[in-house]
N, C-alpha and C positions, 0 to 999 in steps of 0.2 A: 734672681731669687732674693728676697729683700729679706732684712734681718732684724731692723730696729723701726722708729719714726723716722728717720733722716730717710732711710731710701725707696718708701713707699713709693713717692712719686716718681723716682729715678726711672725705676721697675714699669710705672704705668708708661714711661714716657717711652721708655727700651719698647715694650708692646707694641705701643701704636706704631713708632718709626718703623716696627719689623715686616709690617706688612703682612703678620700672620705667620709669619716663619719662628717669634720668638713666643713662649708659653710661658706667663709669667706666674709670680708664685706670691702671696703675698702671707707677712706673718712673724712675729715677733720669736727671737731666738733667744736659746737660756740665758747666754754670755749676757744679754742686755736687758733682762727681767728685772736687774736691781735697780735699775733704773725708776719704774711703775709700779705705783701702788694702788691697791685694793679698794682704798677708801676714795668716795667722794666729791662729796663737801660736807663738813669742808675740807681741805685738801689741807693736809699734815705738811708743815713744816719741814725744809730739808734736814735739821737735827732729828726733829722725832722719825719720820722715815727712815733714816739712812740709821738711825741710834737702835730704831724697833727693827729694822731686817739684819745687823749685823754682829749684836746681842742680843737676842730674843731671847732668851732664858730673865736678862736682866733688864731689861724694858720700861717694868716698872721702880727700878729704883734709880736715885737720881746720877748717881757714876756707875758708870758697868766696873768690875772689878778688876780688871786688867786697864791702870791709866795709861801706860804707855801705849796701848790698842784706841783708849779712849782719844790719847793727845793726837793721834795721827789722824781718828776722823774729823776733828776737829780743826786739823790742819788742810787738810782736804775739801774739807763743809763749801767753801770758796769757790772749789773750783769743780765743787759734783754740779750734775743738774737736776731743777728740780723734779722733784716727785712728777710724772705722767700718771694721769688717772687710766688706771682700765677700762674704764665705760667708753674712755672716749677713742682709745685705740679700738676697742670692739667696733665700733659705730665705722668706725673707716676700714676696717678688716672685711664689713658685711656689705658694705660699698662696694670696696673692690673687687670681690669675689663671685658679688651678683654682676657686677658689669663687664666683666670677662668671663664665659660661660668654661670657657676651658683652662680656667688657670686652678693651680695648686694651690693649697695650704701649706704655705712652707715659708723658711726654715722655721717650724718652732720645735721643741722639745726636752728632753732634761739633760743638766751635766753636772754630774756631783762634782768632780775635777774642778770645775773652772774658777779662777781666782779673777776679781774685781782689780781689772788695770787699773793706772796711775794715771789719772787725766793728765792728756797731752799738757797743758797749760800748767797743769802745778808742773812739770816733770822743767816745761819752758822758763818756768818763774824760778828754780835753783841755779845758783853760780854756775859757770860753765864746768870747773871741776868736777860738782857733783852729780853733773849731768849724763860726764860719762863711765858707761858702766851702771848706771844706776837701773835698780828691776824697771820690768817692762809694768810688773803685778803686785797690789797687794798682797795680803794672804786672808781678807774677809774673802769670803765665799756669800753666796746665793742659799737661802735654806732651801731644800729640794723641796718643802711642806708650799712654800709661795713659787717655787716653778711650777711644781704641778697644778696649784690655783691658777698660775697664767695661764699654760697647757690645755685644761681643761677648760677655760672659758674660750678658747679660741677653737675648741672641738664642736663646743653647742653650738659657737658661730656657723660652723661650714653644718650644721645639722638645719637649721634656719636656714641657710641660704639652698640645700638640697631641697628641703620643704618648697620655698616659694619660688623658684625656677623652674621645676619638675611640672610637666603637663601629667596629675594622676588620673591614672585609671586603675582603680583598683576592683578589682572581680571577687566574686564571691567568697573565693579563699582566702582575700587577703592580700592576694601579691598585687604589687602594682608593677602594671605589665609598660605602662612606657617611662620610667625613670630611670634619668643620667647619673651616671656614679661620678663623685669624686676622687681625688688624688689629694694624698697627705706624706712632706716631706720631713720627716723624722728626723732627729737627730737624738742620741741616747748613749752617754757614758757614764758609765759605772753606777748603773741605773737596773740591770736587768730583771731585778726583783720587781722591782715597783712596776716596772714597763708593764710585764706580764699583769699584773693586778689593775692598769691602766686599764689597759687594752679590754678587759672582762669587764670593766665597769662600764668605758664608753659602751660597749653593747648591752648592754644589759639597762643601764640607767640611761643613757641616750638614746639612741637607736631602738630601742624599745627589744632587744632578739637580734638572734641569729639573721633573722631572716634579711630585715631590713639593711642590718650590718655588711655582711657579706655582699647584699647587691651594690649598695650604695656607695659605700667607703672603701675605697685602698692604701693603705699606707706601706710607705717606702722606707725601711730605715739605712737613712745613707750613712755609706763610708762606717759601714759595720763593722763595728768592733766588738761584737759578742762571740761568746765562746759557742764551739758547736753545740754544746749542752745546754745551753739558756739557750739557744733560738729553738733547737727540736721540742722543748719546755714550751715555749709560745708558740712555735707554727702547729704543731699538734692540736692549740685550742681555735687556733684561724690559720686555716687550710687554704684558703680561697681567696683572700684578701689582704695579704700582706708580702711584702717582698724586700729586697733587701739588694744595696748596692756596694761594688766595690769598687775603692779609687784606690789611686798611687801610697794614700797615707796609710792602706791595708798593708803595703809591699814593702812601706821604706824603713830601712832599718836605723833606728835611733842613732847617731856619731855626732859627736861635738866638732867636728872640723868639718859637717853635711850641712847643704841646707833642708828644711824642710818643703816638702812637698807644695807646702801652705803658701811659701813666700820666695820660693826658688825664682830667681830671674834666666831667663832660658841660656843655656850654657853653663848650669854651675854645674856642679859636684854633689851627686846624689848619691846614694847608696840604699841598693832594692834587698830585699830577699831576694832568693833566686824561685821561690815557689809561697803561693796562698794558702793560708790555712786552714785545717780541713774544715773550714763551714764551708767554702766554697767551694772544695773539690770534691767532698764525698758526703758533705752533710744536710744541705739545705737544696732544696729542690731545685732542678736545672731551668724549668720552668719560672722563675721565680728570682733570676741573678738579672739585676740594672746592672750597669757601669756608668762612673761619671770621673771628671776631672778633681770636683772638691778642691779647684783654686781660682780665685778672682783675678788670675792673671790670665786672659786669653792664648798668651803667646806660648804659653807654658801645656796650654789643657789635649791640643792634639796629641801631644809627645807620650803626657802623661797616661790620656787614656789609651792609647795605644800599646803601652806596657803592661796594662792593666790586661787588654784582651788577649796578647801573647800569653801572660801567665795563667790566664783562665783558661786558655787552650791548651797550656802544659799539662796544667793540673787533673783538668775532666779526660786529656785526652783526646779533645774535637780537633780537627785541620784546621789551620789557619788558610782561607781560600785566598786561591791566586787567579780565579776566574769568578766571576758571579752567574749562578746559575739562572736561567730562563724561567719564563711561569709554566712551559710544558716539563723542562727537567725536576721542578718541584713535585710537580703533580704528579710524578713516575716516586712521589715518598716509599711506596708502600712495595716498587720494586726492587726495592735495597738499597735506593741514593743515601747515602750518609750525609747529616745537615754536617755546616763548618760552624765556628765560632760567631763570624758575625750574622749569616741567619739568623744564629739561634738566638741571639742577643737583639737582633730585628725583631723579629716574633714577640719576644719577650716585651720589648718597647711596645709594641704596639696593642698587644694584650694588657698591658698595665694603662695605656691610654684611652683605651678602648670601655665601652659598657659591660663587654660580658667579662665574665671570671676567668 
């Protein structure tokens, strides 16, 4: 799953090597939005850029009011990069999505949370004293107003790219009876207002309706962090087209001596909850639960999602199976076979992969 410019190609390359076993995802993620701007050409200068997304209130006066905020982007200016145009990330987002007919839109999404790290190179260029211990972050942030300009230009992209892939047929009603749906990997902290008023405008201003929406698009919000009341708030308004996953970072519980899920090296010192919270045991539809790893360390991600599925099987309830059932035991559903956790999480996979709802 790519996340910035840098690992587009990584992603396409991962694809081709996989032989069709890997489903790539391509698409720019919030963390790295302050990166690209909106404009052009001509293309803004790394001051005015970096000066216009990180005071925007004062933009147009010549020092923002807080200099100590001012002297540090200034000290920084060096070692940021510059300004990426949108157009041009669009242009290779629509590449890649037509030229992989099964890949996602992902990761992109919103983080109000996230703080603008310290480029590796300024953090290189201080004495070595000041090196350690020094934050990983600044404390500029991303306006959530230019996420969702990113966001939302990358949504019309996969709406483009659904249009000119799609062999229509569309019948007198309207529906277009042979069209492929996409897949959209979400990503959404401290965001759920907005999300919800998202999600209504893509359909309604993109997608034209319910109708087209629903078939077409699915989105995933991973490694969910909403409360059961903001998702029943949004799944109520899309029933049939949204879904929502849970990884290790649902489970682990915040400790200063733990590491984090993110960047644990296999063998350290975790600390879980011992149970999920009720979005996923009692609130959000069973139909409707991904699971993933949510860490770029492979060696890490069986362990993790493995902890993931045990507590979703405490939680709901379901067996964890110790046999896998047959396609004639399946098909005895309706004589009382009770599904386990990973069927149902099979099923789930493959309905979320799949064209229909």
């Amino acid at each position: 799953m790519s996340t910035n410019e840098d690992d587009q190609e990584l992603v396409k390359h991962l694809a081709k090597e996989g032989g069709g076993r890997v489903v790539p995802s391509f698409g720019y993620h919030p963390w790295y939005t302050f990166q690209i701007t909106l404009l052009s050409l001509p293309l803004p200068s790394k001051h005015d850029h970096y000066t216009h997304l990180f005071f925007p209130s004062s933009s147009s006066d010549s020092t923002p009011p807080n200099q100590q905020d001012h002297q540090l982007l200034l000290d920084l200016l060096p070692f940021l990069p510059e300004p990426l145009p949108l157009s041009n990330l669009l242009r290779t987002l629509k590449e890649n999505l037509l030229s992989h007919p099964t890949s996602l839109l992902g990761e992109c999404g919103l983080d109000k949370r996230a703080r603008v790290p310290f480029p590796p190179s300024y953090l290189e260029s201080l004495p070595l004293s000041h090196q350690q211990g020094h934050p990983k972050f600044t404390h500029f942030t991303t306006p959530l107003e230019h996420q969702v300009a990113v966001l939302t230009a990358q949504m019309e992209v996969l709406e483009e790219v659904i249009v000119e892939s799609n062999e229509l047929d569309e019948g007198e009603d309207g529906v277009v009876r042979n069209g492929k749906s996409r897949r959209v990997s979400l990503h959404a902290v401290g965001c759920a207002g907005v999300l919800g008023g998202l999600l209504d405008e893509w359909e309604r201003e993109i997608w034209d309706g319910k109708r087209r929406w629903r078939r077409e698009v699915k989105v995933c919000v991973h490694s969910c962090g909403l409360s059961a009341e903001s998702w029943n708030q949004i799944a109520r308004k899309h029933p049939s087209n949204l879904y929502l996953s849970c990884s290790p970072l649902v489970l682990h519980e915040p400790s200063p001596s733990c590491h984090s899920p993110l960047n644990a090296p296999p063998g350290s010192e975790l600390s879980f909850l011992p149970t999920l919270p009720p979005l996923f045991t009692t609130s959000c539809s069973p139909d409707r639960i991904l699971v993933e790893s949510d860490s770029p360390d492979l060696r890490w991600s069986e362990e993790g999602i493995w902890k993931v599925v045990r507590a979703l099987a405490r939680g709901r309830g379901w067996e964890v199976e110790e046999t896998w059932p047959t396609r004639e035991e399946r098909e005895k559903e309706e004589e009382g076979r009770v599904k386990g956790v990973v069927e149902r999480l099979e099923e789930n996979w493959e309905r979320w992969m799949g064209d229909e709802s």
